[in-house]
PDB file of N, CA, C and O in Angstrom:
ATOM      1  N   UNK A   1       0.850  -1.175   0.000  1.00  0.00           N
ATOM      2  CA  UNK A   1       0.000   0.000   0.000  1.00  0.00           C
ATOM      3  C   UNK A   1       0.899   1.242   0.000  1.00  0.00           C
ATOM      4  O   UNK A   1       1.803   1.465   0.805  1.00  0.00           O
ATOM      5  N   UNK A   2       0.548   1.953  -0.938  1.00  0.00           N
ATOM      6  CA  UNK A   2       1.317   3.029  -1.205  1.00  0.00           C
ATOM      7  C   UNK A   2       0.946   4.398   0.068  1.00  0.00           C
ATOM      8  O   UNK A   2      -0.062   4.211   0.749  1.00  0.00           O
ATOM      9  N   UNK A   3       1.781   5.720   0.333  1.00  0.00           N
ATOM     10  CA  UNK A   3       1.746   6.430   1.174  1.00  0.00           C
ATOM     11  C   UNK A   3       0.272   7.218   1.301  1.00  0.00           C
ATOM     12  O   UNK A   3      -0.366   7.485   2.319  1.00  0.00           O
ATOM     13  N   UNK A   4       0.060   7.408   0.328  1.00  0.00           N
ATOM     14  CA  UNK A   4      -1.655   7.926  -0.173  1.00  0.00           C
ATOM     15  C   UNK A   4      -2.966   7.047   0.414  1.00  0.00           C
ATOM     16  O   UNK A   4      -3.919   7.520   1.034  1.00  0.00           O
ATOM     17  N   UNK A   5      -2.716   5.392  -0.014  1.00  0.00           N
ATOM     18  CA  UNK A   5      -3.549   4.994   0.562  1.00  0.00           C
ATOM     19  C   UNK A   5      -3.670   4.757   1.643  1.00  0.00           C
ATOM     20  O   UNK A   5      -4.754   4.384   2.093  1.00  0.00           O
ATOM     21  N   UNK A   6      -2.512   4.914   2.437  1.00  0.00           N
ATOM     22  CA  UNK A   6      -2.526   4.480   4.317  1.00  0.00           C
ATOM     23  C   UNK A   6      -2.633   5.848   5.006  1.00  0.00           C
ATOM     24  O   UNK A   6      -2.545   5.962   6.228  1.00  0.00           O
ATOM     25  N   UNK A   7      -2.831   6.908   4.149  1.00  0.00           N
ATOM     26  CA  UNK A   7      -3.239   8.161   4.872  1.00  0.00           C
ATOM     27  C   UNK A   7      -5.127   8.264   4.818  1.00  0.00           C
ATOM     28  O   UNK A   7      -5.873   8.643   5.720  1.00  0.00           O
ATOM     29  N   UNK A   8      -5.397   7.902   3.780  1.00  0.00           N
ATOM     30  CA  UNK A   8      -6.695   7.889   3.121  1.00  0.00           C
ATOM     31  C   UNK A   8      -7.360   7.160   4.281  1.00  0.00           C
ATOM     32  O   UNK A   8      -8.336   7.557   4.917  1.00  0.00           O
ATOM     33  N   UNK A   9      -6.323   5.445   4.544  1.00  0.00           N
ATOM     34  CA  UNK A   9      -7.558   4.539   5.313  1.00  0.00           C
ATOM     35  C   UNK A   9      -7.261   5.220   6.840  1.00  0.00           C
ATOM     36  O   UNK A   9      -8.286   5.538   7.442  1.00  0.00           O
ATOM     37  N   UNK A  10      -6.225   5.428   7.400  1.00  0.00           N
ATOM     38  CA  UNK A  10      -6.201   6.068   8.523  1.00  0.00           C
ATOM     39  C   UNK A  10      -7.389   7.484   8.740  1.00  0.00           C
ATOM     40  O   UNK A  10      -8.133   7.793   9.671  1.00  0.00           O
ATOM     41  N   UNK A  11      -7.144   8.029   7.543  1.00  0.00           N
ATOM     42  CA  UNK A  11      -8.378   9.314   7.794  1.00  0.00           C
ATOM     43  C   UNK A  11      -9.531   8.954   8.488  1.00  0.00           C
ATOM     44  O   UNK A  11     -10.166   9.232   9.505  1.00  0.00           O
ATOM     45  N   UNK A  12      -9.539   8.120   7.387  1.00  0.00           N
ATOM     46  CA  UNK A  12     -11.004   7.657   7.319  1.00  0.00           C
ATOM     47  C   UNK A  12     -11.447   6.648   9.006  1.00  0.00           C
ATOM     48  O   UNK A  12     -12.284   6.770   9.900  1.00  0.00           O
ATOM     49  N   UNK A  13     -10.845   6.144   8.837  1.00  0.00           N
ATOM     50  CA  UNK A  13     -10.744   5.271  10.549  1.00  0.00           C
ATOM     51  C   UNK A  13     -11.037   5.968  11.618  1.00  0.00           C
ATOM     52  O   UNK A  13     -11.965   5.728  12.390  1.00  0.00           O
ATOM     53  N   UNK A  14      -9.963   7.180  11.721  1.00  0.00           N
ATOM     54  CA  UNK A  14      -9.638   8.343  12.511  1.00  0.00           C
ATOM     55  C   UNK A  14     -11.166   9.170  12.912  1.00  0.00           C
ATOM     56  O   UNK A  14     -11.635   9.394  14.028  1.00  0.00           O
ATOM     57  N   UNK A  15     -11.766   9.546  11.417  1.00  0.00           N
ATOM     58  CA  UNK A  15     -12.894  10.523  11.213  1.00  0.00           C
ATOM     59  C   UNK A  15     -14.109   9.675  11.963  1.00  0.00           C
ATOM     60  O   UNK A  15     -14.966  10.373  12.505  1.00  0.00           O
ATOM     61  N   UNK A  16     -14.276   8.098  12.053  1.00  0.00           N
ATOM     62  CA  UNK A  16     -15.115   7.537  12.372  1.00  0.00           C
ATOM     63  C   UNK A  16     -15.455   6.899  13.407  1.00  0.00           C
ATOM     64  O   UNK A  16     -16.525   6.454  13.821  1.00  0.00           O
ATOM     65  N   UNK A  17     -13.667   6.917  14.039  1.00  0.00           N
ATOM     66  CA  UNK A  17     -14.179   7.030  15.460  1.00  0.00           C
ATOM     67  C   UNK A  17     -14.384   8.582  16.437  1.00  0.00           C
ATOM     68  O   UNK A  17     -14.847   8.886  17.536  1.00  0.00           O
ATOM     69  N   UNK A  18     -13.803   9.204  15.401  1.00  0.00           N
ATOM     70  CA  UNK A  18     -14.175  10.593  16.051  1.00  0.00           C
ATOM     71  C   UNK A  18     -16.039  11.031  15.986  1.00  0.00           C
ATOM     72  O   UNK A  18     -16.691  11.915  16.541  1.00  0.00           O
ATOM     73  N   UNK A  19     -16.335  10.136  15.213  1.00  0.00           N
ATOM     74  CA  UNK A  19     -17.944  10.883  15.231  1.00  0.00           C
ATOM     75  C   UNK A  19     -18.637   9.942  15.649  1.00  0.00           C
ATOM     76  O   UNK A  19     -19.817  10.219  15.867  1.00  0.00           O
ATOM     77  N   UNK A  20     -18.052   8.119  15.985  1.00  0.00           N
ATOM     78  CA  UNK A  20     -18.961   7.344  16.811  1.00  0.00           C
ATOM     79  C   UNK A  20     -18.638   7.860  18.383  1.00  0.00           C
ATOM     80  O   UNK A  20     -19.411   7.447  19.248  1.00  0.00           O
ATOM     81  N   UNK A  21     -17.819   8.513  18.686  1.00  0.00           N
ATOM     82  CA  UNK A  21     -17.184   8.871  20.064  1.00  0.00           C
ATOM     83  C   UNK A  21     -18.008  10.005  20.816  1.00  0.00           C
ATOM     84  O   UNK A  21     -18.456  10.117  21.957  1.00  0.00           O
ATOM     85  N   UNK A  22     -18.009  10.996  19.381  1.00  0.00           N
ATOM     86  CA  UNK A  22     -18.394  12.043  20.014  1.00  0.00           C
ATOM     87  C   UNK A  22     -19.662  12.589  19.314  1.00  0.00           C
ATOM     88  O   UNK A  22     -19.862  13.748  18.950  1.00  0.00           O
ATOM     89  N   UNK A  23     -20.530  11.446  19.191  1.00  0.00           N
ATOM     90  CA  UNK A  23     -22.131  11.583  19.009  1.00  0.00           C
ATOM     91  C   UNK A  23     -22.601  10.132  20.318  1.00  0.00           C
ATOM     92  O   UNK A  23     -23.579   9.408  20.501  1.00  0.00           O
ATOM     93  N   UNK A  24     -21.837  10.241  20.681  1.00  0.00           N
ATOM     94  CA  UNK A  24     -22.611   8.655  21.997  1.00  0.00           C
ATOM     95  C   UNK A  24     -22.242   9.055  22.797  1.00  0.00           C
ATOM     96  O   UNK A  24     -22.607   8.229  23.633  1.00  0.00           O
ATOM     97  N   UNK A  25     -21.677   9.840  23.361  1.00  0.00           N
ATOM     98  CA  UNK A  25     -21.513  11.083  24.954  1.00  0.00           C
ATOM     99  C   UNK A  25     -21.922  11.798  24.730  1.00  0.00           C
ATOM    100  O   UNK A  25     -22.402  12.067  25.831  1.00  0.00           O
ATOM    101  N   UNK A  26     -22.408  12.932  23.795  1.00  0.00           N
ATOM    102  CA  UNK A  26     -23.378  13.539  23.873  1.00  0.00           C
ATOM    103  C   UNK A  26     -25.037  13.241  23.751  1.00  0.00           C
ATOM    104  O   UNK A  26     -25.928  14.008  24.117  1.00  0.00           O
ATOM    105  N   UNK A  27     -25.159  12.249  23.292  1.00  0.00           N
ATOM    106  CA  UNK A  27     -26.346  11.908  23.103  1.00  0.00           C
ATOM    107  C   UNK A  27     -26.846  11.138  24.564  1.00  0.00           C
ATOM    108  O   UNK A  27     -27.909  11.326  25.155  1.00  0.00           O
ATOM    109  N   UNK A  28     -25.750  10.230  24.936  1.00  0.00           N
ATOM    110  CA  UNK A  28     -25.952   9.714  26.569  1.00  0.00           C
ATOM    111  C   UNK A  28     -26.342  11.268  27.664  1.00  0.00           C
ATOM    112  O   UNK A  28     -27.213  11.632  28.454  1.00  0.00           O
ATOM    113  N   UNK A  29     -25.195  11.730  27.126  1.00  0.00           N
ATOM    114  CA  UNK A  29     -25.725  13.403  28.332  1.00  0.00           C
ATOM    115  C   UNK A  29     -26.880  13.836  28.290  1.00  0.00           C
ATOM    116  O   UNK A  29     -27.489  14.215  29.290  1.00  0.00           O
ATOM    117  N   UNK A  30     -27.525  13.840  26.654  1.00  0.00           N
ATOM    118  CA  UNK A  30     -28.307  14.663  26.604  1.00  0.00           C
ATOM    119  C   UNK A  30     -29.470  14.178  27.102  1.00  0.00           C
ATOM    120  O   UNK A  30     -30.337  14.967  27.478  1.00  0.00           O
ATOM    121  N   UNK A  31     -29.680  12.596  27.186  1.00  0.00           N
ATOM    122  CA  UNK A  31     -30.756  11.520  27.304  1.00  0.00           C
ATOM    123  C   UNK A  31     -31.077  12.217  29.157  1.00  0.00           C
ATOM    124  O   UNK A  31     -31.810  12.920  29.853  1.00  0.00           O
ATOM    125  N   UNK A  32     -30.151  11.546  29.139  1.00  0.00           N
ATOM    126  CA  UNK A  32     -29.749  12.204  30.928  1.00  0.00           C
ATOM    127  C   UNK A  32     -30.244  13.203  31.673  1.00  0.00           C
ATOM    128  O   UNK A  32     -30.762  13.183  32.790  1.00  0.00           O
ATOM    129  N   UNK A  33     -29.967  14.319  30.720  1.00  0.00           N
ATOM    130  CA  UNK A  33     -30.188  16.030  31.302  1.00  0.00           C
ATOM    131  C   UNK A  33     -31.796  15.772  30.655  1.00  0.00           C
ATOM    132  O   UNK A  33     -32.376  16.831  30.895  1.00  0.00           O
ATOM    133  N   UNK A  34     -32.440  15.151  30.184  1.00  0.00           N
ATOM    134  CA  UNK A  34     -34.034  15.467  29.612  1.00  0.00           C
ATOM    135  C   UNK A  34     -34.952  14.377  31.144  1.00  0.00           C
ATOM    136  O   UNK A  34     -35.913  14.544  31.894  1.00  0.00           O
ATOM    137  N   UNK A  35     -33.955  13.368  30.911  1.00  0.00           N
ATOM    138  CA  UNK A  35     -34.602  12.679  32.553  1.00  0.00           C
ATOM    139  C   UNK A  35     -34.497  13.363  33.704  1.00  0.00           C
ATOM    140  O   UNK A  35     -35.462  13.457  34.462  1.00  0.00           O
ATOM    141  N   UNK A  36     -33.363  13.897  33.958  1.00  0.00           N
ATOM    142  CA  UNK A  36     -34.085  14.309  35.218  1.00  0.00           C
ATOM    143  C   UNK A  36     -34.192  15.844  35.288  1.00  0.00           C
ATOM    144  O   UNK A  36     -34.218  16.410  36.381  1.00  0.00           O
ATOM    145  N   UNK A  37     -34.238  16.356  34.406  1.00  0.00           N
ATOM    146  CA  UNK A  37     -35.491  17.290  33.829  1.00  0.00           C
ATOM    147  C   UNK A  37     -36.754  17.409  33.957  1.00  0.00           C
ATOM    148  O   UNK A  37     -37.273  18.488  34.240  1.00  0.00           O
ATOM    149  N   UNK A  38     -37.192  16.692  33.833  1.00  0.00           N
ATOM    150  CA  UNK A  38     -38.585  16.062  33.391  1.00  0.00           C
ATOM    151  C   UNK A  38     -38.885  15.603  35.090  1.00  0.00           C
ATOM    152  O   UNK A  38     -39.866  15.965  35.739  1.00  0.00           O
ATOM    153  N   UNK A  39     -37.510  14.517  35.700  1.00  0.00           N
ATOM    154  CA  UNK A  39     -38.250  13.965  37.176  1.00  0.00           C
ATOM    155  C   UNK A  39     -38.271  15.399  38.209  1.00  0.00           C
ATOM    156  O   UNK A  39     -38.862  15.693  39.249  1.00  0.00           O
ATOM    157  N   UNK A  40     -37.477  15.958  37.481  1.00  0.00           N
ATOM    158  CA  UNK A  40     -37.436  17.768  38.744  1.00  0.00           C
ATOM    159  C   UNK A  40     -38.727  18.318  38.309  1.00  0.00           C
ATOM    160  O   UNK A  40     -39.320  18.963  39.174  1.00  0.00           O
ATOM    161  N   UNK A  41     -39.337  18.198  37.078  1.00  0.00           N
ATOM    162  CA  UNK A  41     -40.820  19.027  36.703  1.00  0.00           C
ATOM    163  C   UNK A  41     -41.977  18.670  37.715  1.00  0.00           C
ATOM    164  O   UNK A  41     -42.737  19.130  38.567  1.00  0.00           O
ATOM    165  N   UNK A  42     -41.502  17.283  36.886  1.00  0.00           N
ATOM    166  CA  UNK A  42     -42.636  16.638  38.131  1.00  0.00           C
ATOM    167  C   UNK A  42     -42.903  16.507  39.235  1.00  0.00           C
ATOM    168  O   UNK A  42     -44.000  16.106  39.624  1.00  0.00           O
ATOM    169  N   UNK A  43     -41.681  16.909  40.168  1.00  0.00           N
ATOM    170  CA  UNK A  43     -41.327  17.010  41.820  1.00  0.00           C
ATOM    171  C   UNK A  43     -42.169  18.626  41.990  1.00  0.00           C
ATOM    172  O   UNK A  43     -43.182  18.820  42.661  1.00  0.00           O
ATOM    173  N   UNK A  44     -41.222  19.909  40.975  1.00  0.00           N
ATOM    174  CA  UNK A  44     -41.820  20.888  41.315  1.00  0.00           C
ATOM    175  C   UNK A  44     -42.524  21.817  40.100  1.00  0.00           C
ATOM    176  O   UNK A  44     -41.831  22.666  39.541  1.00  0.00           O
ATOM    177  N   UNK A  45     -43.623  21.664  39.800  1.00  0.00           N
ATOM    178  CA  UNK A  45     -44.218  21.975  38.532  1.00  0.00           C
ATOM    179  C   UNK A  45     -44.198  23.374  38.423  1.00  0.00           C
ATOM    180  O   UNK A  45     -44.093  23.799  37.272  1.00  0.00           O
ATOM    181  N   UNK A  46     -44.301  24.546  39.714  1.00  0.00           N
ATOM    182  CA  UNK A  46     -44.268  25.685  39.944  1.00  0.00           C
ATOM    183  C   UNK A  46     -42.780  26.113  39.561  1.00  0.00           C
ATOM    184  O   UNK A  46     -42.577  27.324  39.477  1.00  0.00           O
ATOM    185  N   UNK A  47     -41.668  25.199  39.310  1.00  0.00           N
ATOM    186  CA  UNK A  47     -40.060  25.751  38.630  1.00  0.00           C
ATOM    187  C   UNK A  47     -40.088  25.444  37.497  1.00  0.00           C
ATOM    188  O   UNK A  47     -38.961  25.249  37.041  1.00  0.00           O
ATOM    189  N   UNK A  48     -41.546  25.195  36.246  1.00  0.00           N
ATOM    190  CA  UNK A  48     -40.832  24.373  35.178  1.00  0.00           C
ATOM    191  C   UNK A  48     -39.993  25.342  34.461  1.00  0.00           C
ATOM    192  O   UNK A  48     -39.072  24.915  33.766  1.00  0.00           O
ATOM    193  N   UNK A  49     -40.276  26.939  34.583  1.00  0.00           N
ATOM    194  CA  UNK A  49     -39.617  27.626  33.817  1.00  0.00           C
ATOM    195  C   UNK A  49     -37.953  28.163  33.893  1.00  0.00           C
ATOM    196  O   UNK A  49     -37.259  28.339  32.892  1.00  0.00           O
ATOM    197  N   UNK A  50     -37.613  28.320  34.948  1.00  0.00           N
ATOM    198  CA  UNK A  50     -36.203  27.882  35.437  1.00  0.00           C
ATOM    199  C   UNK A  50     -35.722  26.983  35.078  1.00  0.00           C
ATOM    200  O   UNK A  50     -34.673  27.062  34.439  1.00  0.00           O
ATOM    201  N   UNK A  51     -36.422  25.579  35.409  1.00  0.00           N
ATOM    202  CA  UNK A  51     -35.836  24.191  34.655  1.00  0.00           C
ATOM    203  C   UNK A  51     -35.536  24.336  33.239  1.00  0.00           C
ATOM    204  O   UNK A  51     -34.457  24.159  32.673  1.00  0.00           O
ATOM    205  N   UNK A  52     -36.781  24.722  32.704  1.00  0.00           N
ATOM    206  CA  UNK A  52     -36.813  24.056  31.201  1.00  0.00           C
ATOM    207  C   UNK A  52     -35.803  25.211  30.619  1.00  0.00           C
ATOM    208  O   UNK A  52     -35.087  24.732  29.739  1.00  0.00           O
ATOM    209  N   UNK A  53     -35.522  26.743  30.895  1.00  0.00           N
ATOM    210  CA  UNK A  53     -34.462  27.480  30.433  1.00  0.00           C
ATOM    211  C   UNK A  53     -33.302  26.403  31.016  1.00  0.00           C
ATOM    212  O   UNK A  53     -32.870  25.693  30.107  1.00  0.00           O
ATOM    213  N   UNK A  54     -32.795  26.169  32.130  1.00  0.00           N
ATOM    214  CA  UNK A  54     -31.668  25.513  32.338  1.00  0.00           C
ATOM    215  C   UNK A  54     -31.710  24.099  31.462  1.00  0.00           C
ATOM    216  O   UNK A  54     -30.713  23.455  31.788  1.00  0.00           O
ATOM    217  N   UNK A  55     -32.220  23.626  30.815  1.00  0.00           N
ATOM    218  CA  UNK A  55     -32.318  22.405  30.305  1.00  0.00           C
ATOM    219  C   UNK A  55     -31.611  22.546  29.159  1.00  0.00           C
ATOM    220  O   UNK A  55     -30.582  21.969  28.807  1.00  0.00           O
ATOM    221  N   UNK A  56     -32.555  23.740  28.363  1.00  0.00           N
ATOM    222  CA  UNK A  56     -31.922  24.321  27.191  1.00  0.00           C
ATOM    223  C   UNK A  56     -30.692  24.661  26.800  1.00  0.00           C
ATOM    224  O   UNK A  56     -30.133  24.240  25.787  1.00  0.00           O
ATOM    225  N   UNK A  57     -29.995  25.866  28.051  1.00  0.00           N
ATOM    226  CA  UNK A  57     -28.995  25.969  27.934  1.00  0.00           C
ATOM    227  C   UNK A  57     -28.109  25.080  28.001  1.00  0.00           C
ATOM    228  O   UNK A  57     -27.088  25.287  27.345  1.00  0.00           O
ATOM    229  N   UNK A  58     -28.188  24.042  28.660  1.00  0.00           N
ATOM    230  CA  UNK A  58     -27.278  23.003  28.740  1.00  0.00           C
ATOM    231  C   UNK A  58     -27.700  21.704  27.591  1.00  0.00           C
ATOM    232  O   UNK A  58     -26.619  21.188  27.309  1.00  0.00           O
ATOM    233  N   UNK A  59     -28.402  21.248  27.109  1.00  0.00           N
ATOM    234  CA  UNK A  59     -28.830  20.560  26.043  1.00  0.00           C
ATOM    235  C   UNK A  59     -27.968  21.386  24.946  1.00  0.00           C
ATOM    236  O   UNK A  59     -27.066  20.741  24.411  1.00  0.00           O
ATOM    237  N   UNK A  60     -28.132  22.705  24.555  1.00  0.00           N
ATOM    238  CA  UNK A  60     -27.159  23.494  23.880  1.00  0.00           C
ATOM    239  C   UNK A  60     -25.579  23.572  23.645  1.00  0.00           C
ATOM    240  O   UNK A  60     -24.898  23.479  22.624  1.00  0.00           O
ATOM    241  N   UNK A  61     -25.277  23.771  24.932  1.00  0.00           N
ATOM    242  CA  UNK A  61     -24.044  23.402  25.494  1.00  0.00           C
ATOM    243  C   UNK A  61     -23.315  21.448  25.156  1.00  0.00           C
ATOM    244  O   UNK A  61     -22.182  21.024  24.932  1.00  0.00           O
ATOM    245  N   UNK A  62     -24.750  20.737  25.296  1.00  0.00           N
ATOM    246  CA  UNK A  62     -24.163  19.086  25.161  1.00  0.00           C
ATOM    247  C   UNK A  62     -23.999  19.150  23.752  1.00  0.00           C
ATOM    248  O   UNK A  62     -23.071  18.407  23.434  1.00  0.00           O
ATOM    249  N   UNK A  63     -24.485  19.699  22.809  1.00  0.00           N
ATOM    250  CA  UNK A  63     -25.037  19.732  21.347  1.00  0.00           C
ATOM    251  C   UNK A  63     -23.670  20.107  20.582  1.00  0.00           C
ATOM    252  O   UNK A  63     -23.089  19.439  19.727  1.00  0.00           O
ATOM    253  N   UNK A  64     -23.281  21.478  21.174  1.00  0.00           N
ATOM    254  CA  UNK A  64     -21.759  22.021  20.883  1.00  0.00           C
ATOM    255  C   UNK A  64     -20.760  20.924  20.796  1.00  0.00           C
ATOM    256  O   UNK A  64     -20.220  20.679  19.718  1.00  0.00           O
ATOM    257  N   UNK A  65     -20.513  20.319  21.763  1.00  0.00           N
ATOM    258  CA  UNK A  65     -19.427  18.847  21.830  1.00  0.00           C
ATOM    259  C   UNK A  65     -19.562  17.907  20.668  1.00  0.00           C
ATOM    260  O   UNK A  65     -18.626  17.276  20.177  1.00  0.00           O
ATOM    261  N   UNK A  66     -20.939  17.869  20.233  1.00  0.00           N
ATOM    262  CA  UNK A  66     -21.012  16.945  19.035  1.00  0.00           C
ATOM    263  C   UNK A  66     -20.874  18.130  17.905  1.00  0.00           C
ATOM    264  O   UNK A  66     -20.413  17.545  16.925  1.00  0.00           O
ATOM    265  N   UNK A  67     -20.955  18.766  17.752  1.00  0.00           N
ATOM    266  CA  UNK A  67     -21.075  19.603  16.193  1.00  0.00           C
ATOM    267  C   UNK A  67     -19.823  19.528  16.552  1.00  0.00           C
ATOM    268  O   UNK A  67     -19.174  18.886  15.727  1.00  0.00           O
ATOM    269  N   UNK A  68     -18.947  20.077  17.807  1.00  0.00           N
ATOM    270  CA  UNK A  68     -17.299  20.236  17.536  1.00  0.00           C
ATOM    271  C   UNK A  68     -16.720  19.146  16.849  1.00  0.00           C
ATOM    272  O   UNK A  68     -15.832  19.345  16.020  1.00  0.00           O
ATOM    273  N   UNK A  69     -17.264  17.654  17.195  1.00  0.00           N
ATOM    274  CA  UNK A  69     -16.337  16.652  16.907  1.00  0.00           C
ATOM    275  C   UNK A  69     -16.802  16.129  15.745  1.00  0.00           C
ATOM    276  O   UNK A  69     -16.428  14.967  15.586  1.00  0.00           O
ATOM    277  N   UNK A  70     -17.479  16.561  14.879  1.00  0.00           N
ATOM    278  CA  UNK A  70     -17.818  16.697  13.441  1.00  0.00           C
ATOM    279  C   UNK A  70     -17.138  17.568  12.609  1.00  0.00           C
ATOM    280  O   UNK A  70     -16.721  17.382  11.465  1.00  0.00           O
ATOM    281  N   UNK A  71     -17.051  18.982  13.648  1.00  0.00           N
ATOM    282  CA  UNK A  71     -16.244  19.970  12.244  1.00  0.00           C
ATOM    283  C   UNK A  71     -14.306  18.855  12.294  1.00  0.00           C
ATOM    284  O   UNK A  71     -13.375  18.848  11.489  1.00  0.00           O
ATOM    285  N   UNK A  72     -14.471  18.271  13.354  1.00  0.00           N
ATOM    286  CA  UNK A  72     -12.976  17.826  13.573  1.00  0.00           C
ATOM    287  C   UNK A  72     -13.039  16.705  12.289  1.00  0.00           C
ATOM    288  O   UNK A  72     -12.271  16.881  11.343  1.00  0.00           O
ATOM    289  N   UNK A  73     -13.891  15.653  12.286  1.00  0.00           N
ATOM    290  CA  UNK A  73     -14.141  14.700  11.657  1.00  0.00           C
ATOM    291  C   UNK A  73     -14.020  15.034   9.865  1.00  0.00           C
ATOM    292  O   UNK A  73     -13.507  14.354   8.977  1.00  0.00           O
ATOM    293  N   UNK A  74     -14.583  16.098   9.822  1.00  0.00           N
ATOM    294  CA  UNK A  74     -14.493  16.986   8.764  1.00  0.00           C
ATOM    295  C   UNK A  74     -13.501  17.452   8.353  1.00  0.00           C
ATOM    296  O   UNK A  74     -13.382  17.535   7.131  1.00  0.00           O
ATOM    297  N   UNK A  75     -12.645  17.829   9.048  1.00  0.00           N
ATOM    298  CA  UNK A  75     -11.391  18.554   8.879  1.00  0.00           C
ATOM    299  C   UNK A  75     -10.048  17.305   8.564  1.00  0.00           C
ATOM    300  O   UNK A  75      -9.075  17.259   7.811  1.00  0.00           O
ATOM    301  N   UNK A  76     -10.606  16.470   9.521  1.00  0.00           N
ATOM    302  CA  UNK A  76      -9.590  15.134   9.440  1.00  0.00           C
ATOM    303  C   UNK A  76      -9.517  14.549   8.205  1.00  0.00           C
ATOM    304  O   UNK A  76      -8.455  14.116   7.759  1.00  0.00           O
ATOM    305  N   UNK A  77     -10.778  14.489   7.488  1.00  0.00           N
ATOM    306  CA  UNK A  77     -10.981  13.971   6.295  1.00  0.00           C
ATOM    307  C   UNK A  77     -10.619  14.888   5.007  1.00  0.00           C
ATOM    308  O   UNK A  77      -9.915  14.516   4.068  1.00  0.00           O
ATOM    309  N   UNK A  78     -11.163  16.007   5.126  1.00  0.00           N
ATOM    310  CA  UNK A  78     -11.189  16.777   3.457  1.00  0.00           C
ATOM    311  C   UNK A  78      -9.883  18.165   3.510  1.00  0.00           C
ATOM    312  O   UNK A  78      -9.533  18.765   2.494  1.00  0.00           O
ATOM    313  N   UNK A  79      -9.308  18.460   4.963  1.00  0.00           N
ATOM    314  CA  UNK A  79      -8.462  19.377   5.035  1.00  0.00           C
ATOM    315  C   UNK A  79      -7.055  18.590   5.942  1.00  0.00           C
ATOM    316  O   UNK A  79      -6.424  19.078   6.880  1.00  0.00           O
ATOM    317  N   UNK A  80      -6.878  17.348   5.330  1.00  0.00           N
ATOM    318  CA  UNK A  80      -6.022  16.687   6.418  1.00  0.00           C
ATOM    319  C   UNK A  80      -4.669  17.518   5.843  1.00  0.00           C
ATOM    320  O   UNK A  80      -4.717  17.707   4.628  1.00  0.00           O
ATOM    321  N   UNK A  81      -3.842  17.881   6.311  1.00  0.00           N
ATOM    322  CA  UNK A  81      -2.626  18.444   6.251  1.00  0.00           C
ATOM    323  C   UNK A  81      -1.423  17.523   5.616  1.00  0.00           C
ATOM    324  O   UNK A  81      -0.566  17.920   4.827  1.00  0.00           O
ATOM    325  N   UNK A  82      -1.542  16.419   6.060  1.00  0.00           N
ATOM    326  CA  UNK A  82      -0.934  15.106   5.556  1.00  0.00           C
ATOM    327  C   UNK A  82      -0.867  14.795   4.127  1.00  0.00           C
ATOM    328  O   UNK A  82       0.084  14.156   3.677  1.00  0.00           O
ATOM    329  N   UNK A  83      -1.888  15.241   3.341  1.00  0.00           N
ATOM    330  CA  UNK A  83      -2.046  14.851   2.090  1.00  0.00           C
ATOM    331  C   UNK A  83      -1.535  15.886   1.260  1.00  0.00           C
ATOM    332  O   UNK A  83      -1.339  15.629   0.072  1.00  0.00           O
ATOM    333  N   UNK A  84      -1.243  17.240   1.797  1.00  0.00           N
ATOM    334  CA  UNK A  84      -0.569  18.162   0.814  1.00  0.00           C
ATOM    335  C   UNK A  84       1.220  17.791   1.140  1.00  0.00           C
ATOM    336  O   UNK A  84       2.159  18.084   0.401  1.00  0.00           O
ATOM    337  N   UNK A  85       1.264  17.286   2.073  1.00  0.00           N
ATOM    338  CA  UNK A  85       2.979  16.643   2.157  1.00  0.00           C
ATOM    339  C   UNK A  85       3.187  15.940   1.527  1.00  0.00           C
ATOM    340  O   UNK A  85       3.917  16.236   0.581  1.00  0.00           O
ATOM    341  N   UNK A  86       2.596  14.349   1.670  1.00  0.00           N
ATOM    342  CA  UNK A  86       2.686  12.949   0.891  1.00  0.00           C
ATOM    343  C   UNK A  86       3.348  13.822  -0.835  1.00  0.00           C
ATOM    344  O   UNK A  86       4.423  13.809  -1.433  1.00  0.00           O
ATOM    345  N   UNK A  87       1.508  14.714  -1.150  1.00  0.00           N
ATOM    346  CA  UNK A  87       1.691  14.765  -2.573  1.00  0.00           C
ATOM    347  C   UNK A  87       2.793  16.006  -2.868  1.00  0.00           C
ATOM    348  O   UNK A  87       2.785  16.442  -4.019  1.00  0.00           O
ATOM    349  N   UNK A  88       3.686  16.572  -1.967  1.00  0.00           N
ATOM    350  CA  UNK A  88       4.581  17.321  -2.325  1.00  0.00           C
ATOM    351  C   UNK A  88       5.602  17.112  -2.012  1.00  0.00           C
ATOM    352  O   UNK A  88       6.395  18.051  -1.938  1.00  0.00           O
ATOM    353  N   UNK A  89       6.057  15.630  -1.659  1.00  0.00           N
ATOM    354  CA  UNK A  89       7.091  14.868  -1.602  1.00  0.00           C
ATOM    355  C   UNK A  89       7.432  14.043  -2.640  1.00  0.00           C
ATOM    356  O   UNK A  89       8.537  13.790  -3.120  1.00  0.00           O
ATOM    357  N   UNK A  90       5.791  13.466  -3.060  1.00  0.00           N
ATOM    358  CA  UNK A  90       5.935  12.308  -3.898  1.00  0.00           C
ATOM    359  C   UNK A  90       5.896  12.690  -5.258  1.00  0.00           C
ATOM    360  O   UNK A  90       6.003  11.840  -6.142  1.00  0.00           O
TER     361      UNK A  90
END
């Protein structure tokens, strides 16, 4: 396998555990922060509006971690730095 293709399959490897990684901790958080969300509503129905702003903001906040590790996934793949070396060596 030539230098091109073991950058290509590494990318690609790289990019896919970066977006099975970092879409299954955020999605576990987010599952999380909506449960006991929801069990605090139901304890005090007179805070849902405090809650449900704090829910948001932080559901927001869990959301960020996954879009980050996509633009990374993204970047790993179509702007890898590696591939303008290989091809300006080879």
């Amino acid at each position: 396998m030539d230098s091109i293709g073991l950058i290509g399959m590494i990318s690609i490897i790289v990019a896919g555990l970066t977006i099975s990684i970092g879409s299954i901790a955020p999605a576990l958080g987010e599952g999380r922060a909506v449960s006991k969300a929801l069990s605090s509503i139901a304890q005090q129905p007179d805070e849902t509006p405090s809650i449900t702003r704090t829910l948001f903001v932080g559901l927001a906040m869990i959301e960020s971690t996954a879009i980050y590790c996509f633009v990374i996934a993204l970047i790993i793949l179509f702007a890898n730095p590696f591939w303008d070396f290989v091809k300006g060596v080879g």
